[in-house]
N, C-alpha and C positions, 0 to 999 in steps of 0.2 A: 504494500500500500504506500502511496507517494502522499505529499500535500497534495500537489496537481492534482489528485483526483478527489481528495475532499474538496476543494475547491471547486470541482466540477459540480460534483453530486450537492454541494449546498447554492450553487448556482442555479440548475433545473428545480432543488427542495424550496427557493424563494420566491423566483421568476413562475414554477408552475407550467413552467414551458420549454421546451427544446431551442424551440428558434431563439426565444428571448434569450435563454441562458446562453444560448452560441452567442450570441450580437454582446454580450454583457462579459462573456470571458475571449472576443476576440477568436472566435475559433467557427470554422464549416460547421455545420450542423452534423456530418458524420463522423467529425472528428471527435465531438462531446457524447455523442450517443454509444463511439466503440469506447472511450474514457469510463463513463458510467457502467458499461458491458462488464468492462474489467475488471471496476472495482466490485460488481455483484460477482462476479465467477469468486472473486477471490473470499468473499464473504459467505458464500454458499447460498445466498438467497437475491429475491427479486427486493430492490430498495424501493419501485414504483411501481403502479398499477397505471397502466398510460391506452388509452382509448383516442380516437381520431379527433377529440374534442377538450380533454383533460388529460393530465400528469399529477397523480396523487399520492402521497406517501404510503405504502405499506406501513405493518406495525415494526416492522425492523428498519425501513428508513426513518419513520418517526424517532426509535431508540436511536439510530446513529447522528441524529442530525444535534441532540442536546452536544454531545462527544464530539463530532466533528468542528464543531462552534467551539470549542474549549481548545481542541488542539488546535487548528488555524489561528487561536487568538496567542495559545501560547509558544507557535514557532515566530509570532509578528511581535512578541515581548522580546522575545531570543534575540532577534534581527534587533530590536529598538537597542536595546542592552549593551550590544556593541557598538551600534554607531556612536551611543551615547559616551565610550568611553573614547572613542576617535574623535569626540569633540563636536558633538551635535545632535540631539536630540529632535527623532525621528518620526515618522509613521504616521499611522489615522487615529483617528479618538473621535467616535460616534457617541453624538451626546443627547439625552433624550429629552426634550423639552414639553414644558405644560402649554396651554391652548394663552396662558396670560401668567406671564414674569413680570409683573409691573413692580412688583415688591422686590426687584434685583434688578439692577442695569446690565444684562445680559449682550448687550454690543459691546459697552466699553469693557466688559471682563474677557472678551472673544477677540477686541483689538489689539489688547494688553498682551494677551497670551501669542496671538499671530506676529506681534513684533518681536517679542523675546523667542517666538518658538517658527523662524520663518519656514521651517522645512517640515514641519505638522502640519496635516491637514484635517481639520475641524470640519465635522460631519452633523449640523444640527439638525434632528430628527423630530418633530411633533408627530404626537398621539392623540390619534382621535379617540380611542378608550381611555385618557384619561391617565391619573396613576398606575390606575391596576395595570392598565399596561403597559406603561414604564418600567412598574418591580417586574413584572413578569420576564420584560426583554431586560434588562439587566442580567438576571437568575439565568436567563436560555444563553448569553451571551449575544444577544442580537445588538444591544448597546454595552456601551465601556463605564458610561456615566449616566446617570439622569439625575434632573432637579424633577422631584416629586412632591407631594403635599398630601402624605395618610399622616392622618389628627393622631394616631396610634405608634405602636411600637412595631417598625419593619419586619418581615418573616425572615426565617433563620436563612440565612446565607449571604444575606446584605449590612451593610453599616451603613449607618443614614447621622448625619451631620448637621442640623437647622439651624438654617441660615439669615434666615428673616422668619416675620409673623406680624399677625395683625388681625385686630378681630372683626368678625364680620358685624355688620349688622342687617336691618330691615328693612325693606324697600317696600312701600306701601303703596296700595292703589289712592291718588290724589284724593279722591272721593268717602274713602275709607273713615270713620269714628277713629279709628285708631291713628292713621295720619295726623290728627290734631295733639295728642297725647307726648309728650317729651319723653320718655320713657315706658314701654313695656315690656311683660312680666312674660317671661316663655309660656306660662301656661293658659296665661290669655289667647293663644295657638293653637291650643288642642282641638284638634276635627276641622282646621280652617285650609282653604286652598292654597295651593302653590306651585309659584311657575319653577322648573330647578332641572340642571345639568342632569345628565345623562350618570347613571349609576358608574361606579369607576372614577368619576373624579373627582378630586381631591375635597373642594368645597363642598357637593354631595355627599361623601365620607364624613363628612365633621358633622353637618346636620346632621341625616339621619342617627351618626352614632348621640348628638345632644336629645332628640328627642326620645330614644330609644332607652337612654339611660333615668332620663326624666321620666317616663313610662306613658307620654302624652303620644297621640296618633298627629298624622298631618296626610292629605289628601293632595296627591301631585294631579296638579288639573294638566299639564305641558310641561314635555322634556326637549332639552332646545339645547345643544350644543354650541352656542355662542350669544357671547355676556350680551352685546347691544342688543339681541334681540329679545333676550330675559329682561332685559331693561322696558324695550317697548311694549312686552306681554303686560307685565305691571303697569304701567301709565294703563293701558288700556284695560286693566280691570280684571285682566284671568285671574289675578290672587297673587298671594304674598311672594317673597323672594328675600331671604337672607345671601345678603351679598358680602366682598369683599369690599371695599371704597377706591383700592388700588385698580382694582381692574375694570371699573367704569369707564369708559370713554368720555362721560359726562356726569360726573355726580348732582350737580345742581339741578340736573334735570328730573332729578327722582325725590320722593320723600323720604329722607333715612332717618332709622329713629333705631336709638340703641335698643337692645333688649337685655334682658339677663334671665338664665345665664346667658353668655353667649356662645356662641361656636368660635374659634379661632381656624385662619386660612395659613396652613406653615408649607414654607419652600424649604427643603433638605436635599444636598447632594448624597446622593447612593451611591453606590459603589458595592460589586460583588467582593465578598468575604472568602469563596472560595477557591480565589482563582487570584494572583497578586496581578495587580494594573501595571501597564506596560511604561516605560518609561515614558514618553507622553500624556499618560494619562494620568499620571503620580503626578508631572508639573503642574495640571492643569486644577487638579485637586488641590496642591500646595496651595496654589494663585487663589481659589478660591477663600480658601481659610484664611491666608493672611489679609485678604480683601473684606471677608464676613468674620466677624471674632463668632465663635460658639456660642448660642444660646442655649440658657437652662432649659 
């Protein structure tokens, strides 16, 4: 077994495609298909179930593809490790990003780091699932890094770092009794509507785990994957929204009104536990820390 051919077989396991994978590792289409051949003879089984319309992982490419993701990352640590001792510090660093960083300057940390690190190449990745699938690609090796935001303690394999934090509050429909109110009470909430992110992400996480703990229900009237337009579902009356403030595009425009308790919305970089980051990726964590002190 070579890299070359992990690299092939996680090429068709991402892409889902022969042609795409050829186009994407530079190679004929019958040169990656006898590549993949070779690597099943040699593993004794089929790694894909491939029909005239799909390419799908069997249960033994599914198993090789966590393992192949770990070895590729750690022969590209190898490589990073020596150039770094020939005096320069190498490779890629795929970093996984939330849908709104407004609680970090994520350009000037990404400028910072391209100046001091001009021969890394910075891969910033957004997640439409959100956190959950930030840890998830972290844990699988599909990212090096992510700024994530679970209100909890990360699953075993990762170390998580919070970086910033900030608590959310209430976004009220204009119209609303409670719009007038300078302050309310979470359980004034109980059985009330709300517009809110798609399950998985971070802000979602921290509510539901506040209400849950509080033992109060809440009825999601709309799941809406982007803030401006949880903003304009609220003006328009579908019902509540506990928001961040940072990630408004326009706060004046909404009615916010603290609540308590509150939820808090936290940014932490992650990083896998089980696997050490590659000399690039160690810089780029350093930069972060000395940039963000640890929060309690």
């Amino acid at each position: 077994m070579e890299l070359r051919h992990l690299e092939h077989f996680l090429a068709v396991a991402e892409e889902q495609s022969f042609t795409r994978a050829a186009a994407r590792v530079h190679l004929v289409q019958s040169a990656l298909s006898v590549s993949v051949q070779s690597l099943e003879r040699e593993l004794g089984t089929r790694l894909f179930n491939r029909t005239t319309h799909s390419v799908q992982l069997t249960d033994a490419g599914t198993a090789l593809l966590v393992e192949a993701r770990l070895t590729l990352a750690a022969a590209e640590a190898a490589r990073d490790a020596v150039a770094a001792v020939r005096g320069g510090v190498r490779g890629t660093v795929r970093i996984g990003i939330m849908q709104s960083l407004a609680l970090i300057d994520l350009a000037t940390l990404l400028t910072r780091y391209h100046r001091q690190h001009p021969d890394v190449r910075l891969v910033p990745n957004p997640a439409a699932g959100g956190t959950a699938q930030l840890i998830q690609d972290v844990r699988d090796g599909t990212l090096d890094l992510a700024f994530a935001g679970l209100p909890t303690r990360y699953p075993k394999g990762l170390t998580a770092r919070t970086i910033a934090s900030e608590e959310m509050m209430l976004a009220c429909p204009p119209d609303h009794p409670l719009a007038k109110r300078k302050r309310i009470e979470l359980t004034e909430l109980d059985g009330e509507l709300f517009v809110d992110s798609p399950p998985g992400w971070g802000t979602r996480l921290s509510v539901d785990q506040l209400f849950a703990d509080a033992g109060l229900r809440r009825e999601i009237a709309v799941e809406v994957g982007d803030i401006p337009t949880i903003s304009e579902l609220v003006r328009a009356g579908f019902g509540f929204a506990l928001v961040s403030p940072s990630t408004l595009p326009d706060p004046k425009s909404l009615v916010l009104r603290p609540v308590r308790p509150s939820p808090k919305f936290t940014v932490s970089l992650v990083a896998p536990s089980a696997r050490p980051p590659s000399a690039a990726a160690r810089a780029f964590i350093e930069l972060v820390h000395a940039t963000y002190p640890k929060l309690s």
